[in-house]
N, CA, C and O atoms as CSV, one atom per row, in Angstrom:
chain,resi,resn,atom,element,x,y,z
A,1,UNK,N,N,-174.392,55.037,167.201
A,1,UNK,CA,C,-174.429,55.528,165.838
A,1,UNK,C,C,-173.106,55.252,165.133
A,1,UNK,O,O,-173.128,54.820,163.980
A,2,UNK,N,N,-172.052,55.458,165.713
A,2,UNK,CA,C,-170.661,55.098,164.907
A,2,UNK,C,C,-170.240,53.634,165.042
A,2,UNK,O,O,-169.371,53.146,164.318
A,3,UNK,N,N,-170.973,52.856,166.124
A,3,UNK,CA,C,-170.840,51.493,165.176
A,3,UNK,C,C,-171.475,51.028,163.869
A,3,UNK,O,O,-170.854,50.284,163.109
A,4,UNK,N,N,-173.279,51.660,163.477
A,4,UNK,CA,C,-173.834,51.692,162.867
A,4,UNK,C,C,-173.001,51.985,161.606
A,4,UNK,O,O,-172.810,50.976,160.927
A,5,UNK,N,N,-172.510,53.014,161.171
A,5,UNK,CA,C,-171.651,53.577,160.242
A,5,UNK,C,C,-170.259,52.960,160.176
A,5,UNK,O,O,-169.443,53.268,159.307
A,6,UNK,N,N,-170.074,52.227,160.973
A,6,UNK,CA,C,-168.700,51.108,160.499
A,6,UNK,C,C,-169.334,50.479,160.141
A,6,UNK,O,O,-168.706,49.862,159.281
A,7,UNK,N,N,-170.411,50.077,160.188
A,7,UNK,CA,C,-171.044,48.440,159.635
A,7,UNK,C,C,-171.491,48.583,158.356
A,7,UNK,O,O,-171.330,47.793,157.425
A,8,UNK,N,N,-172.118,49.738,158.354
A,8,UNK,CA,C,-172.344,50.558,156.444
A,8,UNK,C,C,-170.582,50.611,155.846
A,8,UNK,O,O,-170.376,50.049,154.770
A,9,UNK,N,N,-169.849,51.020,156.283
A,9,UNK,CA,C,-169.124,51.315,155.269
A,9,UNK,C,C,-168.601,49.805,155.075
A,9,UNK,O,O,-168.347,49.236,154.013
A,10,UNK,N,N,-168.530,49.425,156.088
A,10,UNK,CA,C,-167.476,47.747,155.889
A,10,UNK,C,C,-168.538,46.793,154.836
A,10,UNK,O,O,-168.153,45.937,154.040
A,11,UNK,N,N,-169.382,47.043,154.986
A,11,UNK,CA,C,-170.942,46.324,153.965
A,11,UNK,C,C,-170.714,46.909,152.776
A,11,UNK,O,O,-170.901,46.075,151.891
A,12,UNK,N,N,-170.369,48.047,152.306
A,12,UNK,CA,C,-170.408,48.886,150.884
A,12,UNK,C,C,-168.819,48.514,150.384
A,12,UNK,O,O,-168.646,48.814,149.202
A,13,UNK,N,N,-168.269,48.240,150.693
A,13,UNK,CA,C,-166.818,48.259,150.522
A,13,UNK,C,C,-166.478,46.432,150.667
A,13,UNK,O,O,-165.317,46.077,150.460
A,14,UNK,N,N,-167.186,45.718,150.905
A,14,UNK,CA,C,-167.286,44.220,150.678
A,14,UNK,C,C,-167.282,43.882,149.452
A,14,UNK,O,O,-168.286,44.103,148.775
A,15,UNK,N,N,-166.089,43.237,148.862
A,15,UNK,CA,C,-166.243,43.395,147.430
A,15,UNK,C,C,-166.017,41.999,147.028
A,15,UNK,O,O,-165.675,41.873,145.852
A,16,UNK,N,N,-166.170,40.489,147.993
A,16,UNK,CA,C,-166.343,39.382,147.841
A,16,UNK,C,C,-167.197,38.458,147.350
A,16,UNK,O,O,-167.054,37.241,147.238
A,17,UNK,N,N,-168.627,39.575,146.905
A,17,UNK,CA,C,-169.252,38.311,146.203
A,17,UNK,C,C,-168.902,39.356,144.352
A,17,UNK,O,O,-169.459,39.091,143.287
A,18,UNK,N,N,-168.050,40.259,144.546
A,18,UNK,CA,C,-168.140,40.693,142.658
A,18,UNK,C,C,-167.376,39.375,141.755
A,18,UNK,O,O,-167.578,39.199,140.554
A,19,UNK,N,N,-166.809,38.837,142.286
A,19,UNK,CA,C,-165.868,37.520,141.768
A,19,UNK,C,C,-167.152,36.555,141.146
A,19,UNK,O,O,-167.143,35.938,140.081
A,20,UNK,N,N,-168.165,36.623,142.078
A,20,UNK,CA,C,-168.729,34.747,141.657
A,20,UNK,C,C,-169.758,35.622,140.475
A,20,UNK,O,O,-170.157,35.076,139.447
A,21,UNK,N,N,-170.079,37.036,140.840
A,21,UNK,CA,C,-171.205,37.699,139.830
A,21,UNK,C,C,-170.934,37.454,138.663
A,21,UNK,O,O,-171.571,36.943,137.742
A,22,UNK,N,N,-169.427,38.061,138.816
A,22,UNK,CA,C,-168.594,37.930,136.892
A,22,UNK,C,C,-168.211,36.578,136.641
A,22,UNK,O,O,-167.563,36.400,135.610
A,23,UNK,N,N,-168.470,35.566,137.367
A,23,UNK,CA,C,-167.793,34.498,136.868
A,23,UNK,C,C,-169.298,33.996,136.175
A,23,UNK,O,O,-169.450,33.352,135.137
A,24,UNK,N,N,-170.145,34.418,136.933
A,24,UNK,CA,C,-171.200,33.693,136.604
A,24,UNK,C,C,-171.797,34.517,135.353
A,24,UNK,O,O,-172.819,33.955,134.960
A,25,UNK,N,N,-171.497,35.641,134.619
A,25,UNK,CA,C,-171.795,36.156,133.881
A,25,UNK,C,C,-171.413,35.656,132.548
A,25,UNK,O,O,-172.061,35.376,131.539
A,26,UNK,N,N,-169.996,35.626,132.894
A,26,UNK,CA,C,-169.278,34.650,132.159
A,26,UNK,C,C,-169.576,34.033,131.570
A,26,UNK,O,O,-169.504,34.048,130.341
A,27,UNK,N,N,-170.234,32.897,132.598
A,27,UNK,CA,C,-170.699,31.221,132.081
A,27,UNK,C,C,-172.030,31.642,131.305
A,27,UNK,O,O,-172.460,31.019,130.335
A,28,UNK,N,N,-172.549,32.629,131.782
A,28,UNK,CA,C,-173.774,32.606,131.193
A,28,UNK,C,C,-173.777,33.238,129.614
A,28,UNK,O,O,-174.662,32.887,128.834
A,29,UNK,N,N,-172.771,34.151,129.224
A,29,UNK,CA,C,-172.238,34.498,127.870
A,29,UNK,C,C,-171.751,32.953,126.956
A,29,UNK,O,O,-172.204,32.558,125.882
A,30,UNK,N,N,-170.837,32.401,127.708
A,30,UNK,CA,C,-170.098,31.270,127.493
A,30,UNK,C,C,-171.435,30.156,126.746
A,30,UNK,O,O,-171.284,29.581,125.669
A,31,UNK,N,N,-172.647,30.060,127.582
A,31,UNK,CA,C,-173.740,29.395,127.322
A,31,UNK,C,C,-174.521,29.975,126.256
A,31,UNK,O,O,-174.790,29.076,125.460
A,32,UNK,N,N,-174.971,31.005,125.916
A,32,UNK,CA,C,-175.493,31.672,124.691
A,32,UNK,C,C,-174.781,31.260,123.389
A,32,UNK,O,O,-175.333,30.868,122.361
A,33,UNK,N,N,-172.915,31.480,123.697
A,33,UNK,CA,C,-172.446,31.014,122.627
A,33,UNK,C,C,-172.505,29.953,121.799
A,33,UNK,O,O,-172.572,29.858,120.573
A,34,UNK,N,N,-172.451,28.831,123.061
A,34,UNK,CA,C,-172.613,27.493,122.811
A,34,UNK,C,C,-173.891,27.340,122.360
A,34,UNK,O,O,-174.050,27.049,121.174
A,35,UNK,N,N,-174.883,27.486,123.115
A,35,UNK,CA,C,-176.472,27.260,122.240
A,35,UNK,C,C,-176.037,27.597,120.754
A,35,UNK,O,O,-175.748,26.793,119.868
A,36,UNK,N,N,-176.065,29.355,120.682
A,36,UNK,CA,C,-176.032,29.780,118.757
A,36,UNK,C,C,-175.029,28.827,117.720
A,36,UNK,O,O,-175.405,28.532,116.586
A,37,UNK,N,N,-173.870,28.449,118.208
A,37,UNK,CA,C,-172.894,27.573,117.584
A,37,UNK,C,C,-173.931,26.379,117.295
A,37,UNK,O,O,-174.377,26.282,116.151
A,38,UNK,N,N,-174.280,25.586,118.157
A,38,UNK,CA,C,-174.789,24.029,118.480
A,38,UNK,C,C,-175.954,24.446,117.727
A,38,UNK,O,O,-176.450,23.424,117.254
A,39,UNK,N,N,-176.717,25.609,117.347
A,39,UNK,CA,C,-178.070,25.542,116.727
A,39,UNK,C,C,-177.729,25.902,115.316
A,39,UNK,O,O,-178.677,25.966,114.533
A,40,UNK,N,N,-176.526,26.146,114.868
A,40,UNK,CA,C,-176.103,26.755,113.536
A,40,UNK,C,C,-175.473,25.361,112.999
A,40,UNK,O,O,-175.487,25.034,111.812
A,41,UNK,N,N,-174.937,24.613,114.014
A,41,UNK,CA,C,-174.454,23.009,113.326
A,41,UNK,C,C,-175.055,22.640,113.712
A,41,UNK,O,O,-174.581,21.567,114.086
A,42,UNK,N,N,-175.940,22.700,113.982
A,42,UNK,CA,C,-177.495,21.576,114.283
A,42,UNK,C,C,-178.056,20.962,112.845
A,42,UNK,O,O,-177.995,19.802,112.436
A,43,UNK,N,N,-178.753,22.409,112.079
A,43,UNK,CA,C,-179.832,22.170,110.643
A,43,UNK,C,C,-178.043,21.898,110.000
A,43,UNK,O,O,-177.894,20.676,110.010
A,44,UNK,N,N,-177.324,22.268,109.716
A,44,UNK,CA,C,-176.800,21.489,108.925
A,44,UNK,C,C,-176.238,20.087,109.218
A,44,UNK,O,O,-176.111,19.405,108.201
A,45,UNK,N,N,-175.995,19.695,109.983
A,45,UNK,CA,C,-176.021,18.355,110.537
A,45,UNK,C,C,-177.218,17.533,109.832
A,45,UNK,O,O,-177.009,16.630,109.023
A,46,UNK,N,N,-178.651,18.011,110.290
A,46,UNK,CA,C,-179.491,17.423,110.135
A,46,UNK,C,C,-179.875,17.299,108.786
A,46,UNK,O,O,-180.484,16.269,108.495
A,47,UNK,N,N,-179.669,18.063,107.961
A,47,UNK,CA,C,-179.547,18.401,106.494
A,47,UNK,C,C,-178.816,17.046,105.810
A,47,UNK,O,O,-179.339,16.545,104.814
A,48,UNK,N,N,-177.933,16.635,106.222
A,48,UNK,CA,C,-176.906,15.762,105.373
A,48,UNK,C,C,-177.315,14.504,106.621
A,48,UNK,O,O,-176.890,13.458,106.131
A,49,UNK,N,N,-177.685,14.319,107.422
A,49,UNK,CA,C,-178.827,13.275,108.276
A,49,UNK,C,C,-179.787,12.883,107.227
A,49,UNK,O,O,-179.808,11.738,106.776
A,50,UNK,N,N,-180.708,13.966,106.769
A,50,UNK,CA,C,-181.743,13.432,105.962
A,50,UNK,C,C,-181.068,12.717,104.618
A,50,UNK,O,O,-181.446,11.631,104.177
A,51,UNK,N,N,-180.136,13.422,104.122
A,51,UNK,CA,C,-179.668,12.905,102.577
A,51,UNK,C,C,-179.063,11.814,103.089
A,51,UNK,O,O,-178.672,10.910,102.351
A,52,UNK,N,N,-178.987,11.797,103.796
A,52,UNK,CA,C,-178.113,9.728,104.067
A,52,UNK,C,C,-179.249,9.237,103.963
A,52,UNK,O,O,-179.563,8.610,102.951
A,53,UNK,N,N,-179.956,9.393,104.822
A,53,UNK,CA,C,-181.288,8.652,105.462
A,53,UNK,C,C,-181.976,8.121,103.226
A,53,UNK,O,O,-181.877,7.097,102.550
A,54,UNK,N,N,-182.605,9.589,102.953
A,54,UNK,CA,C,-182.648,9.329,100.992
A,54,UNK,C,C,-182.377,8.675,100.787
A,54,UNK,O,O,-183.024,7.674,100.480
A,55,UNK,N,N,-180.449,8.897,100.845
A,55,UNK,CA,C,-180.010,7.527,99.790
A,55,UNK,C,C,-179.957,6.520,100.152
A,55,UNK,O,O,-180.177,5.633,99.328
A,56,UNK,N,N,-179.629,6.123,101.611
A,56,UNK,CA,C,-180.174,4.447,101.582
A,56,UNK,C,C,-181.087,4.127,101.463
A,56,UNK,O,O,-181.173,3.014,100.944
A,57,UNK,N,N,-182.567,4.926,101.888
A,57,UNK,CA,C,-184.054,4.343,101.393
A,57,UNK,C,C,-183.940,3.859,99.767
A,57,UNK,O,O,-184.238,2.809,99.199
A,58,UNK,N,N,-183.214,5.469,99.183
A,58,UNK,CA,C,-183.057,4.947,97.802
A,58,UNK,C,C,-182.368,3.896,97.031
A,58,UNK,O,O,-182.532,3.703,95.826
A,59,UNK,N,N,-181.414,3.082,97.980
A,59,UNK,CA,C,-180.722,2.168,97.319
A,59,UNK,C,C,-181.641,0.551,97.915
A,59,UNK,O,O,-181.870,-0.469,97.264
A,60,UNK,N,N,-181.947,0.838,99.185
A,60,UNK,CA,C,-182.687,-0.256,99.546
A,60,UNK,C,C,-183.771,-0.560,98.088
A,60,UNK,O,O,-183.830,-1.437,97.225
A,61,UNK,N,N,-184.294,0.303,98.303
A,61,UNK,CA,C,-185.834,0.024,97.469
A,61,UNK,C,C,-184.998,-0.296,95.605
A,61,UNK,O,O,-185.486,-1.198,94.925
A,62,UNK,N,N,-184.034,0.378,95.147
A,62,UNK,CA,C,-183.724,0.089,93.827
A,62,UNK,C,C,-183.571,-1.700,94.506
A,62,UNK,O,O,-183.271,-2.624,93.750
């Protein structure tokens, strides 16, 4: 029984994988950001994409 109960406490008190949890939490905040940024300069990107795209159709064809 009291090896049993060293092996619980040394298991509860293992605090080697909290490092990769938060790192990986991290990245995964880090990634949300990047999506909302990249999707907020996305439509405007694509916005002034189309008006190029216009005016050269429009100058071709004049």
């Amino acid at each position: 029984m009291k090896t049993m109960s060293n092996e619980a406490r040394r298991f509860f008190s293992n605090e080697s994988g909290g490092t990769a949890v938060e790192y990986g939490l991290i990245m995964g905040l880090m990634t949300l950001a990047l999506i909302g940024a990249l999707s907020a300069t996305g439509d405007g990107t694509s916005d002034k994409w189309n008006d190029v795209a216009t005016d050269v159709t429009t100058a071709v064809n004049n």
